[in-house]
N, C-alpha and C positions, 0 to 999 in steps of 0.2 A: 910557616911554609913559604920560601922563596921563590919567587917567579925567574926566568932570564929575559923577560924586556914585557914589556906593555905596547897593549895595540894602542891607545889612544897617545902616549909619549910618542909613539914611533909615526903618528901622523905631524906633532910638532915637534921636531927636534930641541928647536931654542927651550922652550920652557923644560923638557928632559932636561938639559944642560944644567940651566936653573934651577929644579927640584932635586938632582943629583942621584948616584947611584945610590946612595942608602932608600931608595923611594919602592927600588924592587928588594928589599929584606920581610917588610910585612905585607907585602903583594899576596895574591891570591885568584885565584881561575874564579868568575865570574860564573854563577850558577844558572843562569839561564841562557847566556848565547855563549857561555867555554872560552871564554878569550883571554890569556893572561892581563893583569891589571895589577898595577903601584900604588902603593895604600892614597896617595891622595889623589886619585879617580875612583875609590870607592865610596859609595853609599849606604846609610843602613838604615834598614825599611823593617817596621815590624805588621807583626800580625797577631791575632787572636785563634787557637786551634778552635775549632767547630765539635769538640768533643766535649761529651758533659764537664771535665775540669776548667772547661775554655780558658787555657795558661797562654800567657804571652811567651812571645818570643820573637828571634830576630834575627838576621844576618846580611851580611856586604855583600851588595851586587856594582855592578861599576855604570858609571854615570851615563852613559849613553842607556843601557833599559832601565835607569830609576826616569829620568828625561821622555822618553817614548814611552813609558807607564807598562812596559812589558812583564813586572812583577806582576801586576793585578789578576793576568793569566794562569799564573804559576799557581797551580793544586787549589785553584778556587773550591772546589768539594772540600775540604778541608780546612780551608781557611778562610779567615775574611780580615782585607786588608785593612791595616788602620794609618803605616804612612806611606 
């Protein structure tokens, strides 16, 4: 899934320039604040489900809420963080 620009590129332009357009091809909307993101501003943090299989799992959030710890919020009843 393709993004058309990144919040955090679009606060520094120069390094945008320097990572290049192929940076919005594996981009993706950031699941907790929704803000478009270019694969090298994302992060991936997993967790353990709180269900009797307790199966891992995982997915990319973008660096500003891996930074401010704002995954740890996300469906705590359900989960428990492990990065």
């Amino acid at each position: 899934m393709a993004i058309d620009h990144c919040y955090i590129c679009a606060e520094n332009p120069t390094e945008a320039r320097r990572l290049g357009p192929s940076r919005l091809l594996d981009g993706r909307e950031c699941p907790l604040c929704h803000r478009p993101t270019c694969r090298y501003h994302l992060v991936t943090v997993r967790w353990r489900w709180r269900r009797p299989d307790r199966a891992l799992d995982s997915t990319q959030i973008c660096r500003e809420c891996h930074r401010t710890y704002q995954h740890r919020n996300w469906d705590t009843i359900n989960r428990d963080w492990i990065s």
